[in-house]
C-alpha positions as CSV (number, residue, x, y, z in Angstrom):
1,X,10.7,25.3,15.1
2,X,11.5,28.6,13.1
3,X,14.6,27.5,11.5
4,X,12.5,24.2,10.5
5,X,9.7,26.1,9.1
6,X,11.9,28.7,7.3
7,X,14.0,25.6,5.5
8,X,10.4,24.0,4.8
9,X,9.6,27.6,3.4
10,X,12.4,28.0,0.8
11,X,12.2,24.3,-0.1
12,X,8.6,25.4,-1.2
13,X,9.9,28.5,-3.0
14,X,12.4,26.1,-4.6
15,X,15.3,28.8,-3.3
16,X,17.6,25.2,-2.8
17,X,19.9,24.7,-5.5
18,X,19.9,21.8,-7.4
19,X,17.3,18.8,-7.1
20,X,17.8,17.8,-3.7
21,X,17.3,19.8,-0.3
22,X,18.2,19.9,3.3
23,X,15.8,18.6,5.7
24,X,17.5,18.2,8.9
25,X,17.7,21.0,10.9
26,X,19.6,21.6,14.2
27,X,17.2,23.3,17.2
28,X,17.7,23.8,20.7
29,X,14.9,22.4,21.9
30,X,15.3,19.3,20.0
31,X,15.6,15.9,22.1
32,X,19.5,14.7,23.2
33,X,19.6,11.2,21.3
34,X,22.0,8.9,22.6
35,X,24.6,6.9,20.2
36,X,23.5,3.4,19.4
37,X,26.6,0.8,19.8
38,X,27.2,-1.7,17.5
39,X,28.2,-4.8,18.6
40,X,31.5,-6.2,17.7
41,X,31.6,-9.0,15.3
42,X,32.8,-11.8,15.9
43,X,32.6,-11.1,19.7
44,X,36.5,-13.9,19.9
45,X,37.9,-11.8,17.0
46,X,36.1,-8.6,15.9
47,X,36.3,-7.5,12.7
48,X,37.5,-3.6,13.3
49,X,34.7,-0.8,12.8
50,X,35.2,1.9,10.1
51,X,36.0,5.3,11.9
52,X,36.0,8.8,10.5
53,X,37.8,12.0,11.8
54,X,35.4,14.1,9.6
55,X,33.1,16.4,11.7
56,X,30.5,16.2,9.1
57,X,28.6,13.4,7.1
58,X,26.1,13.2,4.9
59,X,23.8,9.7,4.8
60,X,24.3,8.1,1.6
61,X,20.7,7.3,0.4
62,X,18.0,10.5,-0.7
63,X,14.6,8.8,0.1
64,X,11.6,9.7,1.0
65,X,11.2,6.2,2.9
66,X,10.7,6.5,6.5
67,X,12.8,3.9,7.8
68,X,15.7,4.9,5.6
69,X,18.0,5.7,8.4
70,X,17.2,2.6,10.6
71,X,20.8,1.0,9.4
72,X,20.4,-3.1,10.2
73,X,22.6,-3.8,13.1
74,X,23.2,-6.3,15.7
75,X,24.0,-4.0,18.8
76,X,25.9,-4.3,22.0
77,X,22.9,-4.6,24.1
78,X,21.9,-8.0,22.4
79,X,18.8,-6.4,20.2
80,X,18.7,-6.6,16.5
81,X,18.1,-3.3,14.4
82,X,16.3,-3.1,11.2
83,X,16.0,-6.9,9.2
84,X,18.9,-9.0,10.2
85,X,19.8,-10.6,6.7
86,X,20.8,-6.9,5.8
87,X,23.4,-6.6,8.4
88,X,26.9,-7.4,9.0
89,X,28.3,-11.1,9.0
90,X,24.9,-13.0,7.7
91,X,25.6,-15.9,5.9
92,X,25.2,-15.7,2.1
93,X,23.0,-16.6,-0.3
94,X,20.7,-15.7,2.3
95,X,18.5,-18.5,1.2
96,X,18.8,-21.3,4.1
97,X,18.2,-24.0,1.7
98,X,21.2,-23.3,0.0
99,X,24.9,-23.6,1.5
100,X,25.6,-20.3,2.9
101,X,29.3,-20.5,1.4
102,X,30.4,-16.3,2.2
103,X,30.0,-13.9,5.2
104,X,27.5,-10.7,4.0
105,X,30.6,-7.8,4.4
106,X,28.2,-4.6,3.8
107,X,25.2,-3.4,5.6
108,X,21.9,-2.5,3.0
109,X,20.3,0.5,3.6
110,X,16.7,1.1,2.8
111,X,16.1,2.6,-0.5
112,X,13.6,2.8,-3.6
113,X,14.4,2.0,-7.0
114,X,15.7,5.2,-8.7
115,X,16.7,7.2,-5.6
116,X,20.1,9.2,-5.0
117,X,23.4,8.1,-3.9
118,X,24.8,11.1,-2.3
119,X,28.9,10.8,-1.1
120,X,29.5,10.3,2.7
121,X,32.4,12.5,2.9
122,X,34.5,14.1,0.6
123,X,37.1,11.8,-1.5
124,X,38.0,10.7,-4.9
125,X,35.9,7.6,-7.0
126,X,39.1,5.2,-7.3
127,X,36.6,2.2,-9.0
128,X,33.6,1.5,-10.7
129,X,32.5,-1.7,-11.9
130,X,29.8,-4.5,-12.3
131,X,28.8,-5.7,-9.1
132,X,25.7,-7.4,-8.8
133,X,23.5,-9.4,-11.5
134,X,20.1,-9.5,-10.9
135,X,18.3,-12.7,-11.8
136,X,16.6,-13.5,-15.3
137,X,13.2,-13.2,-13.5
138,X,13.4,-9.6,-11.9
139,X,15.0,-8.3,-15.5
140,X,18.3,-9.8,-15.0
141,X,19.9,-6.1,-14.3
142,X,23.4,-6.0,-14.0
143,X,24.5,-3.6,-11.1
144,X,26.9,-1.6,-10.7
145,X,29.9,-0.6,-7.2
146,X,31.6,2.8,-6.7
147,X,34.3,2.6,-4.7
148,X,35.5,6.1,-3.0
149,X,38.2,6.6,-0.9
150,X,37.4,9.1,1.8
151,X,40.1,10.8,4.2
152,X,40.2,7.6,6.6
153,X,38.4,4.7,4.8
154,X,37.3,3.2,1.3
155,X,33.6,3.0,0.8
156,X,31.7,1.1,-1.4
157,X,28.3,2.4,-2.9
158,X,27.0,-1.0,-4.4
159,X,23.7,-2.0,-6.5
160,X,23.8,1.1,-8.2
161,X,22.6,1.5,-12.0
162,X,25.3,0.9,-14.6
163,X,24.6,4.8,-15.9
164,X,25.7,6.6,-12.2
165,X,28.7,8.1,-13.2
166,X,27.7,8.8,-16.4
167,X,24.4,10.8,-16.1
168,X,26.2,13.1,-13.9
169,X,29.3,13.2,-15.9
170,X,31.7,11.7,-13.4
171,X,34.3,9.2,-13.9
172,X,37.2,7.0,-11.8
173,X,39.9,9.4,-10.7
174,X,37.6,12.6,-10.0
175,X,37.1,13.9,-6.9
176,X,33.3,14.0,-5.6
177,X,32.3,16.9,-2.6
178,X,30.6,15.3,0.7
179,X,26.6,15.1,-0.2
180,X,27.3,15.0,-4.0
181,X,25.0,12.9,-5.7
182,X,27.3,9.8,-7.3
183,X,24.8,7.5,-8.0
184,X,21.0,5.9,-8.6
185,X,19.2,2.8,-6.8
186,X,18.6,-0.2,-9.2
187,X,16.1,-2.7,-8.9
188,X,17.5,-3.9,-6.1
189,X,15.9,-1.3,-3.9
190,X,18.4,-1.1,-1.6
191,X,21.9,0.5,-1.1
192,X,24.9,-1.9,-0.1
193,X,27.3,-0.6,1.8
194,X,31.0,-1.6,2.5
195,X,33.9,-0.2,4.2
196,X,37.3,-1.3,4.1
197,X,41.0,0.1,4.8
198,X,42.5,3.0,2.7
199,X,44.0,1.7,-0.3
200,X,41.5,-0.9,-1.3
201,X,39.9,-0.5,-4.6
202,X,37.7,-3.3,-5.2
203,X,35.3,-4.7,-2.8
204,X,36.9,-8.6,-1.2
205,X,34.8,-11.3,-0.5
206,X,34.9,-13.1,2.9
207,X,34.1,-17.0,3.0
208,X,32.8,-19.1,5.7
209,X,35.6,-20.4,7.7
210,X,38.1,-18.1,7.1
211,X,39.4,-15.3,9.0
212,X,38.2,-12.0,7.9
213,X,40.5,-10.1,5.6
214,X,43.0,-7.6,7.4
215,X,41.7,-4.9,4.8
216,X,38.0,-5.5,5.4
217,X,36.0,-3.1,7.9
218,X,32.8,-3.2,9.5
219,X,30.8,-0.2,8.3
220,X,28.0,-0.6,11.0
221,X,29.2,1.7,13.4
222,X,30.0,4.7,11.3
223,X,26.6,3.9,9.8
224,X,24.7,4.5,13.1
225,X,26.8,7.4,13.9
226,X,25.7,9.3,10.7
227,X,22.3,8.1,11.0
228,X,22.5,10.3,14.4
229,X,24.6,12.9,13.7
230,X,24.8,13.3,10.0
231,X,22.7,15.8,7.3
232,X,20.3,13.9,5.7
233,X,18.6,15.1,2.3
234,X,15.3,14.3,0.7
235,X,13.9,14.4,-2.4
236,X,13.2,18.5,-3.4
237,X,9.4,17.6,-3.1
238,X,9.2,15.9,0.0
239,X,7.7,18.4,3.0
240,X,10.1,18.1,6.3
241,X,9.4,15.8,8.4
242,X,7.6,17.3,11.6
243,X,7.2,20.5,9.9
């Protein structure tokens, strides 16, 4: 309770550098969480979960939304976490009505327009490009993916704004520090996530019927674990949570 009112303190003072701050703070007498399991998908053939060797991660998403960190997930025990058409292996376009032609490959994390994308781990940006357009009757925004390769896995930062890299002065080929801010949440209000095998630089699409591609990785797993055991920032002017 000290540490967490000291951090709450200096976040006050504005003693943090730059425009985020930490908010997650370790104490003793904090409550042992257990891990959530994701379950594997599809149960005949799974497609393999993205893994990290790197002690510490940061979540990718600076929000001030409460459910931020409630990553959508079908887990092993049968239950459904967060809104199922934002997790793993949904059919796409999610509309019903439609024919659902591809397999959703990502995971979308809760987010507000105009929030921070912050790097997972360490790595190098190794693509950016248009991604996603929005349609004609939302603005018809045109979003953007980054594409990092971290020590053990590729990630993909998607629906960003077109201007990520460049407000912050960043480009394909440099090298970005774990909890770096990379990006900003477009309209889409949402981060999509993908993970795939070291080497990949551009995200691959997965149709219905087919096997999954041998690069592709599920990221739902390494999302829960950092959602447990990762630093998570806020925005400078949010007060901790519980403080």
């Amino acid at each position: 309770m000290i540490r967490k009112r000291l951090a709450f303190a200096l976040a006050q003072l504005g003693l943090v550098a730059g425009a985020l701050c930490l908010t997650q703070v370790a104490s003793a007498t904090a409550p042992v969480r257990e891990r959530t399991l994701a379950a594997p998908i599809p149960l005949a053939a799974p497609v393999p979960m993205a893994s990290s060797t790197v002690a510490h991660r940061y979540w990718p998403v600076v929000t001030s939304l409460a459910q931020a960190t409630v990553a959508p997930a079908h887990l092993f025990d049968g239950k459904v976490q967060g809104a199922p058409l934002r997790s793993f292996d949904t059919r796409r376009p999610a509309d019903p009505s439609k024919p659902q032609t591809r397999r959703h490959v990502g995971v979308d994390l809760t987010a507000a327009e105009g929030d921070t994308v912050v790097a997972m781990e360490d790595g190098q940006i190794v693509n950016f490009y248009p991604f996603l357009a929005r349609a004609a009757s939302v603005g018809g925004e045109n979003t953007y993916a980054i594409l990092i390769q971290h020590k053990d896995y590729v990630a993909l930062y998607g629906e960003v704004r077109a201007s990520s890299l460049s407000a912050r002065g960043l480009k394909v080929g440099d090298r970005v520090a774990a909890g770096q801010p990379i990006g900003v949440v477009s309209g889409t209000a949402q981060l999509h996530t993908e993970t795939y095998a070291s080497g990949v630089t551009r995200n691959i699409k997965w149709p219905v019927g087919a096997p999954p591609p041998k690069e592709m990785r599920n990221p739902t797993q390494l999302l829960l674990d950092t959602a447990l055991t990762g630093e998570r920032l806020y925005p400078k002017t949010l007060r901790l949570a519980g403080a």
